[in-house]
VODRENMAR-643248 format. One record per residue (C-alpha): x, y, z; residue in one letter; residue number from 1. Coordinates in steps of 0.001 Angstrom, whole numbers, plus 500000, padded with zeros to 6 digits. Layout:
N
+--------+--------+--------+--------+-----+
|     c1 |     c2 |     c3 | residu | num |
+--------+--------+--------+--------+-----+
|      X |      Y |      Z |      A | NUM |
...
+--------+--------+--------+--------+-----+
END
This chain:
140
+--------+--------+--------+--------+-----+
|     c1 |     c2 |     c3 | residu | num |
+--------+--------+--------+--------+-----+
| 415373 | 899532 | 144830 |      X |   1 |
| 418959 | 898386 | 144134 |      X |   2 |
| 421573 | 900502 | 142919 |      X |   3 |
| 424272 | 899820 | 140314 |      X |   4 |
| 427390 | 899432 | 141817 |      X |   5 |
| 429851 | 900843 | 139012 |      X |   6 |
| 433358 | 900507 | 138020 |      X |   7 |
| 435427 | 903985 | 138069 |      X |   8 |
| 437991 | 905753 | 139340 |      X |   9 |
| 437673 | 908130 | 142187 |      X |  10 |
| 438645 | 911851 | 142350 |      X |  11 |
| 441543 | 911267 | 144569 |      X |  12 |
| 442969 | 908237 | 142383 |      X |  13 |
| 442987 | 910794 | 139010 |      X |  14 |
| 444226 | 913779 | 140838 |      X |  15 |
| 447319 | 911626 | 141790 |      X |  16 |
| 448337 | 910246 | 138887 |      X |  17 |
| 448105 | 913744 | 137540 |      X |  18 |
| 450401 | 914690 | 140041 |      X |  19 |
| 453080 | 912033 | 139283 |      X |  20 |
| 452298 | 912879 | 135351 |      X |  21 |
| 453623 | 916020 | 136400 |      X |  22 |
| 456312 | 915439 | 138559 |      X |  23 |
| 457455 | 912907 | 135654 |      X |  24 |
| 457571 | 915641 | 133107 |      X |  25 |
| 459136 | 917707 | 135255 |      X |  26 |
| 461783 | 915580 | 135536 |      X |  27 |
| 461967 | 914810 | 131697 |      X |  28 |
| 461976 | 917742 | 130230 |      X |  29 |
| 464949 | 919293 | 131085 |      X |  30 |
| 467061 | 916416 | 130619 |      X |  31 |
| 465403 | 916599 | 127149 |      X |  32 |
| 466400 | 920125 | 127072 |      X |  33 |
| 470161 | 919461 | 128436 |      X |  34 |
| 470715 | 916123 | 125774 |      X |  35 |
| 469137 | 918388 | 122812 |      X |  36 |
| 472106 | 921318 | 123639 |      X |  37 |
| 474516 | 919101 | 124107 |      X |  38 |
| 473843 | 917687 | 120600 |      X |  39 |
| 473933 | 921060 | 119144 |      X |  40 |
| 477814 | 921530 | 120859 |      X |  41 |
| 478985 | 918234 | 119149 |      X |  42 |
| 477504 | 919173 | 116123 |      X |  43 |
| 479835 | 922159 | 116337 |      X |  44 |
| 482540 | 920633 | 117592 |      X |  45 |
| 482183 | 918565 | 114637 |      X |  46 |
| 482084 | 921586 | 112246 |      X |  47 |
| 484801 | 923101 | 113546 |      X |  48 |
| 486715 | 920005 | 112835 |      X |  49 |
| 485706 | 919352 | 109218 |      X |  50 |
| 487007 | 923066 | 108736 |      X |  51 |
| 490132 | 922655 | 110083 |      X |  52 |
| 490432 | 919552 | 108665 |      X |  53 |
| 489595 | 920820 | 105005 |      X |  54 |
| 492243 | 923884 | 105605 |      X |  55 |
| 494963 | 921365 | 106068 |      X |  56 |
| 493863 | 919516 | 102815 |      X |  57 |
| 493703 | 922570 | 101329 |      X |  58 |
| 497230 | 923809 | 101825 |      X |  59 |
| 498367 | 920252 | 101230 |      X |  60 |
| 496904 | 920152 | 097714 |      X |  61 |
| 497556 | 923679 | 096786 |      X |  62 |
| 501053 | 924208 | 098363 |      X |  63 |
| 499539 | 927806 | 099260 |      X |  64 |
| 496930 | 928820 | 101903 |      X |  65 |
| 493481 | 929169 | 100579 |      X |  66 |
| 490902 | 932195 | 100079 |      X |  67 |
| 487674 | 932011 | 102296 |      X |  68 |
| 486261 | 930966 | 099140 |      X |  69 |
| 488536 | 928134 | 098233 |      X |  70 |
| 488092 | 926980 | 101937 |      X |  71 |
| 484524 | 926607 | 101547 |      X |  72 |
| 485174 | 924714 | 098080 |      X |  73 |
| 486575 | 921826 | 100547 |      X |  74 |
| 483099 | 921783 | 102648 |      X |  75 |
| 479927 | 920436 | 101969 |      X |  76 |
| 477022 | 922093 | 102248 |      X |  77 |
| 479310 | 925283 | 103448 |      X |  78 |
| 478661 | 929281 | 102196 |      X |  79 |
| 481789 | 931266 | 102065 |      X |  80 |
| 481406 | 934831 | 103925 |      X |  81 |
| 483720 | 937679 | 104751 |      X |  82 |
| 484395 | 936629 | 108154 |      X |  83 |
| 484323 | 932350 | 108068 |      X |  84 |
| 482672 | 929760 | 106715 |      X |  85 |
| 479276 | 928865 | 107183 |      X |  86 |
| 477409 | 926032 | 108160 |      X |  87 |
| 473441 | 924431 | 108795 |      X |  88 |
| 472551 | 922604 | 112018 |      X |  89 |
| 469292 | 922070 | 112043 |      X |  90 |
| 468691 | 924981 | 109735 |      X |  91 |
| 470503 | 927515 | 112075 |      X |  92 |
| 473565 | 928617 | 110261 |      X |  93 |
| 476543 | 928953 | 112453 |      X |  94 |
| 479901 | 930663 | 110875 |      X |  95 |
| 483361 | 929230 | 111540 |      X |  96 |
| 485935 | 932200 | 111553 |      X |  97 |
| 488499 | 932866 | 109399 |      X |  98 |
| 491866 | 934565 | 110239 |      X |  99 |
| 493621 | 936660 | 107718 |      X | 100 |
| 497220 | 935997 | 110039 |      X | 101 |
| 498462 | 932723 | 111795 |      X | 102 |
| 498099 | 934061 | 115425 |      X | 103 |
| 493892 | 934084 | 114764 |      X | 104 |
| 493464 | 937667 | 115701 |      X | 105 |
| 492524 | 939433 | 112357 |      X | 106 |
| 489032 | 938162 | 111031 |      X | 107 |
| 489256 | 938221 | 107209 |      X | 108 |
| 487048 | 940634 | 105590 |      X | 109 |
| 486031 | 939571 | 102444 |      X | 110 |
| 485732 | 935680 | 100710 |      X | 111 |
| 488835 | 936399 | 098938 |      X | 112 |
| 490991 | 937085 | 101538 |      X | 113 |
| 493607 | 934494 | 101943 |      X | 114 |
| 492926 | 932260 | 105083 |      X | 115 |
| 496192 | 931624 | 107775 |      X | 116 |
| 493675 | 930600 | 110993 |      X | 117 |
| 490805 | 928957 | 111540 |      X | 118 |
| 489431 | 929588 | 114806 |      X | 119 |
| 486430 | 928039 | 117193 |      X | 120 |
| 482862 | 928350 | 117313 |      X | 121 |
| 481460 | 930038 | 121132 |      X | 122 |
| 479758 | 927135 | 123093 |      X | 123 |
| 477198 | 927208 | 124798 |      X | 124 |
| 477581 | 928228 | 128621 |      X | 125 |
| 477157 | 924705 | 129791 |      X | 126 |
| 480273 | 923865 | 127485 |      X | 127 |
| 482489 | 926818 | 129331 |      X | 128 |
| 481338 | 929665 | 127067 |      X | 129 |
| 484042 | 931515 | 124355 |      X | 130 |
| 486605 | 930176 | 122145 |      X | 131 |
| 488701 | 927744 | 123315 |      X | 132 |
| 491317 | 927255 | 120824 |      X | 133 |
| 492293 | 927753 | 117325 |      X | 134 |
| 494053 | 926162 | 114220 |      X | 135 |
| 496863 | 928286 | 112436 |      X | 136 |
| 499068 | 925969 | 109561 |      X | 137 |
| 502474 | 928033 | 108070 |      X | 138 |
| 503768 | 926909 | 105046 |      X | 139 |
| 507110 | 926804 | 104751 |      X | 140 |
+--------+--------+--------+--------+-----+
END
């Protein structure tokens, strides 16, 4: 009798290209991981900047510093709340916060309250952590 020789792959040629599947993926993902956080800190970098940005148009219009609420007024998609202004990334809301005096120590308490300092949203650790620096405009 004659046997069939067939085509296919042997044991030891799947089991290593599962191996470098894996090793590929674990190579991949956390670069994946790292680009998708670092997107997330430019996005608030970004946020941070419209604010501060729309506080300076603000008291430029109105001659006057505005109310949380008035702040938010000046940025889209934005929520005024007690403490700062809120925004979406990737619907996760992160709040920008508001300082009720010019030296961005006092958080403001309510949407009405009169807004001297914007401050700086935390990064994440591999950004350096806390706040790094805030905006304060006097009128004079």
């Amino acid at each position: 009798m004659l046997r069939k020789k067939y085509s296919a792959f042997t044991l030891i040629e799947l089991i290593i290209v599962v191996v470098i599947l894996g090793i590929l993926a674990a190579i991949a993902i956390p670069t994946y991981v790292d680009l998708s956080t670092d997107a997330i800190n430019a996005s608030k970098k970004a946020m941070v900047g419209i604010v501060k940005s729309a506080f300076a148009i603000a008291i430029a219009e109105n001659k006057t510093h505005p109310s949380v609420k008035e702040l938010a007024g000046y940025v889209q998609k934005s929520t005024a709340v007690a403490y700062g202004i809120q925004l979406p990334i990737d619907e996760e809301f992160y709040t920008i916060p508001t300082y009720s005096d010019p030296i961005c120590s006092t958080l403001t308490v309510s949407d009405e309250d009169i807004v001297l300092c914007v401050g700086d949203l935390a990064m994440s650790d591999a950004e350096g952590g806390g706040p790094t620096s805030s905006f304060s405009a006097r009128s004079s």
